[in-house]
N, C-alpha and C positions, 0 to 999 in steps of 0.2 A: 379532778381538780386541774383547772390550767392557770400556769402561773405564765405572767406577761411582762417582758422585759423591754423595755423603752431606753434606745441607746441613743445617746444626744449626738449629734455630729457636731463637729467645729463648721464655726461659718470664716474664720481664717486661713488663709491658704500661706502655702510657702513663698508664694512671688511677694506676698506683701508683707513678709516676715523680713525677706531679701532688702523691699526697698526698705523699709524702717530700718532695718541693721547696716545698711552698707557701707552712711556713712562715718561709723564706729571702725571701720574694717582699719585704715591707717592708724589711730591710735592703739588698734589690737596689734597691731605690727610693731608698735614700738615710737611711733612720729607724735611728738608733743610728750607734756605732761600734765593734761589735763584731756578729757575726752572734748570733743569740739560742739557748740551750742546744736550745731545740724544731725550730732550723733546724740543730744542728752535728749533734742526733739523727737527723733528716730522713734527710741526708747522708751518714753513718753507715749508716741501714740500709738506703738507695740500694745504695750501696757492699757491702755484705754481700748485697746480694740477686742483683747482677749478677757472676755467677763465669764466664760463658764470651765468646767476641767476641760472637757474635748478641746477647748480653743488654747489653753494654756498649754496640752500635751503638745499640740501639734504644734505653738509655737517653739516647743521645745524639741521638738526632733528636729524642726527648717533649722534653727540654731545651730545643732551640733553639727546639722547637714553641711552649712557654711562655714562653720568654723573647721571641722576635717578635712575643707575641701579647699582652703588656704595658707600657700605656706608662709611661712615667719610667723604666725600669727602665738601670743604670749597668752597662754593660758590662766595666769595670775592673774594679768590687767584685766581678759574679760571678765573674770569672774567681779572686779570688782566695778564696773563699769556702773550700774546700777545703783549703788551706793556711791559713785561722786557724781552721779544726774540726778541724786535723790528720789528715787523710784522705788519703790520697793515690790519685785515680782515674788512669785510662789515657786521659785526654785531654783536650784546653784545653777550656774552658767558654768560647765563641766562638762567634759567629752564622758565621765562617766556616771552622770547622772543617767539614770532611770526615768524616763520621761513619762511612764506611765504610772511604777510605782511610788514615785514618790508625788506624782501630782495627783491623789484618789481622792484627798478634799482639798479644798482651799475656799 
């Protein structure tokens, strides 16, 4: 018996994870009190780029990749970034999310 496992890759990359997030990066610091139209855009087409698990993992490792790799940046706001652009992604925006297990369906 041979059993055959088919592994999807993401067609997302990090550099486009970067440009869609970056311009969220000042309101994660703290500047305003609203996220700004060019970061709800960002988000938005984040979100419309990533359609399968492999694309939503990997957008979710570039995330916490950029956000560890920032400082000032406010862990609370990102998390909540997504609900005031009205977006709804498949998982916390969290330095301790699990990026693989907790994205195994969606």
């Amino acid at each position: 018996m041979v059993v055959t496992v088919t592994v999807a890759e993401s067609t997302i990359t990090c550099g486009q994870v970067t440009q869609s997030a970056s311009p969220c990066v000042p309101y994660a610091q703290g500047a305003g009190v609203a996220p700004t139209a060019a970061c709800c855009s960002g988000i938005q087409s984040l979100n419309d780029a990533t359609k399968t698990t492999p694309d939503h993992q990997t957008a979710c490792k570039c995330l916490k990749a950029i956000a560890g790799s920032i400082s000032g940046i406010n862990y609370g706001v990102v998390a909540g970034i997504p609900g005031k652009c009205d977006v709804t992604i498949p998982f916390k925006l969290s330095l301790s999310t699990d990026c693989i297990l907790s994205i195994v369906i969606y």
